[in-house]
N, C-alpha and C positions, 0 to 999 in steps of 0.2 A: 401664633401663626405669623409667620414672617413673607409679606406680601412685597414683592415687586411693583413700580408700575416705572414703565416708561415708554417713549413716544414710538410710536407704531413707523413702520418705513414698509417701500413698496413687498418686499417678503413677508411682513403680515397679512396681505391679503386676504389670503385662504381662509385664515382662521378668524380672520374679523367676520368675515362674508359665514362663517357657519354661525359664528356667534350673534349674527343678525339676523339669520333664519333661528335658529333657537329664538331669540325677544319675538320677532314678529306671529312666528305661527306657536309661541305660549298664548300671543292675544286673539288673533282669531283667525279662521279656516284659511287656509290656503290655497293658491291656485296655479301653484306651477312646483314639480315634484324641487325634493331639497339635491340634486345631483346638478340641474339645470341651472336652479335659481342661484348654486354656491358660486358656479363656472361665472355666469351671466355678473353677481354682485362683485366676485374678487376683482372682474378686469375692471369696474366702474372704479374701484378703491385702490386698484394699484396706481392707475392714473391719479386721483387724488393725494395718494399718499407720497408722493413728486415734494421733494422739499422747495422748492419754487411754489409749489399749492399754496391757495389761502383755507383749506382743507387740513386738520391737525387731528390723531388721533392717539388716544393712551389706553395702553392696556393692562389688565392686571394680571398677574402673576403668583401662584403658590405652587413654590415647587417646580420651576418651570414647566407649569402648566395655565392655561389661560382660562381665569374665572369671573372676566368680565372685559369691558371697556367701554370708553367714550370720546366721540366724533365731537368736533366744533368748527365751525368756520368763520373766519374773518370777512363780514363784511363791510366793505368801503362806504363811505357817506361821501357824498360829494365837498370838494374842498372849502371850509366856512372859513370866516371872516373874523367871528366870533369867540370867546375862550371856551370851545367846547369841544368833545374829543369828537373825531372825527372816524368812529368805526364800531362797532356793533358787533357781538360774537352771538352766533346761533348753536346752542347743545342741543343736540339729536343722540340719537338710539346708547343711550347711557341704558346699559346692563351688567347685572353682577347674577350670575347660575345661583339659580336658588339657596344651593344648598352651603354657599359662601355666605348670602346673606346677613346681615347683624354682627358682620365682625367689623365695621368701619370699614372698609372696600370703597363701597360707594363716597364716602367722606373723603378717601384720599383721590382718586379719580377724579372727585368735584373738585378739590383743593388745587389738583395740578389743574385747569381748567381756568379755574378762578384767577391764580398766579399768572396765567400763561394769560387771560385777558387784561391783567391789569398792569402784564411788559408791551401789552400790544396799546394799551393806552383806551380801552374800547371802554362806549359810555355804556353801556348794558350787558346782560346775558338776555338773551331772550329764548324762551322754549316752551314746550308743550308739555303738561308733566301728566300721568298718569296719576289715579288716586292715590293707589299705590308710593308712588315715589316723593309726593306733594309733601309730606314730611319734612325730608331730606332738605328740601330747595325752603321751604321756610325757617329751617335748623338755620341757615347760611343769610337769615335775611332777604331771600327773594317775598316777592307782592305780586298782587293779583294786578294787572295792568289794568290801571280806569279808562285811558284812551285810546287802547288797542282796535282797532276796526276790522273786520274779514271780511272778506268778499270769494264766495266760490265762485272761480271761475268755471264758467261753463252754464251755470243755473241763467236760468231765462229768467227777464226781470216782470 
């Protein structure tokens, strides 16, 4: 299986935006029909996908057709003083269609991620993994974070 992956630009939109409605409503009910939600996410993501963005997406490819991808962002840490890097990258909605699954996909998508954080110099990936996926991000050396803190906003204290 000979897999493509390269970086997404504002005419991916569309298909990123269905490929986010696929990941999200595979995990749970949804509340806004998939016609709406595709229009509403493409225009969030064509904006993003602005090569000026600190917004970065890769998609995968079999066939020229699209069986997965994943979203990262650059974020900035205020300027230190210190020898330490100075930016942070965040992966979100990493998806490979099921039935791609187990063929390395997700290995090469992580891979360009990984590379693409460690030309931006970033001290971390930081992310949220699903059971599911938690594998994958230990295969590469990720850890459970001991001093991670959350706070919902919104909950009354």
């Amino acid at each position: 299986m000979k897999v493509e992956i390269h970086l997404a630009n504002e005419s991916d939109a569309s298909t990123l935006a269905r490929l986010r409605y696929e990941l999200r409503s595979s995990l749970h009910d949804v509340v806004e029909n998939e016609a709406t939600f595709v229009t509403r996410c493409a225009q969030w993501m064509k904006e993003r996908l602005r090569e000026e963005s600190n917004w970065k997406c890769w998609i995968a490819e079999w066939q020229a057709t699209p069986v997965g991808a994943v979203w990262a962002q650059l974020i900035e840490k205020i300027p230190n003083p210190i020898a330490e890097p100075e930016a942070f990258v965040y992966l979100t909605n990493f998806y490979v269609r099921a039935e791609h699954r187990g063929a390395g996909i997700g290995s090469m998508l992580l891979t360009a991620v990984l590379d693409w954080s460690k030309n931006r110099n970033a001290e971390a990936v930081i992310l949220w993994p699903t059971v599911r996926s938690r594998p994958l991000y230990l295969r590469y050396g990720s850890s459970v974070a001991d001093d991670l803190m959350h706070l919902s906003v919104g909950k009354t204290i």
